[in-house]
C-alpha angles and dihedrals in degrees: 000000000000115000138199107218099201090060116015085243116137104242088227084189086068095063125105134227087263089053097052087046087059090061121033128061098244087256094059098044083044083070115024096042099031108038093235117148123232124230112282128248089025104082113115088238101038080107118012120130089188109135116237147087120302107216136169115295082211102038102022091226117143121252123159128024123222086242089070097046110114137183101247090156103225106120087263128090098250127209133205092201135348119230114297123266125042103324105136126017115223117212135174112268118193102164098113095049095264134079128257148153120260117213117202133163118264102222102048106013091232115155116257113167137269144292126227130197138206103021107129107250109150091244128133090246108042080224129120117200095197099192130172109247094224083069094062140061118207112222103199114233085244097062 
């Protein structure tokens, strides 16, 4: 385990492939270390309605919150806005010829998924953090 000594925390950006491996089924690795996608429509939050925190399947930092879910209907749970602060890092991506916008988490860099703009959807935002839901972990409310 990586530490950081001013504070006892793992650094999760200190940890290798292998140790990624270690810990994350290869789905979820797939996804999270290697920036794939899963499959629309099959993701074990595309349409849940449950209340929590939405945090990093790698890292376990919280991210979204259920009040900012939204049916965007894509195949991915979709976001208006992740938790404020510094929770996810966005990034250009330009890997599939065009150009997007990479979202990661801030604590570990693990892919998450990616954020659109300017599509219409009535949110307060007029964002759409389109993330893979391999790469979160609902906490329920009421826990």
């Amino acid at each position: 385990m990586t530490n950081d000594a001013s504070n006892g925390r793992e650094d999760f950006t200190k940890l290798t492939d292998a140790d990624w491996r270690e810990r994350l089924s290869p789905a979820e690795f797939q996804v999270l270390r290697q920036a794939g996608t899963e499959r629309p429509f099959v993701g074990e939050y595309t349409d849940t309605k449950d209340v929590g925190v939405y945090a990093c399947r790698a890292c376990g930092a919280e991210l979204f919150r259920s009040e900012t879910k939204f049916e965007s209907h894509c195949g991915w749970p979709s976001f208006f806005t992740p938790l404020a602060g510094e929770t996810v890092i966005e990034r250009h991506d330009d890997s599939l010829g065009t150009r997007r916008t990479e979202v990661l988490c801030a604590n570990c860099h693990s892919h998450l998924g990616h954020v659109f703009a300017g599509e219409g959807y009535d949110t307060p935002t007029d964002l759409r953090y389109c993330i893979n839901s391999i790469s979160l972990r609902l906490v329920p409310a009421d826990s």
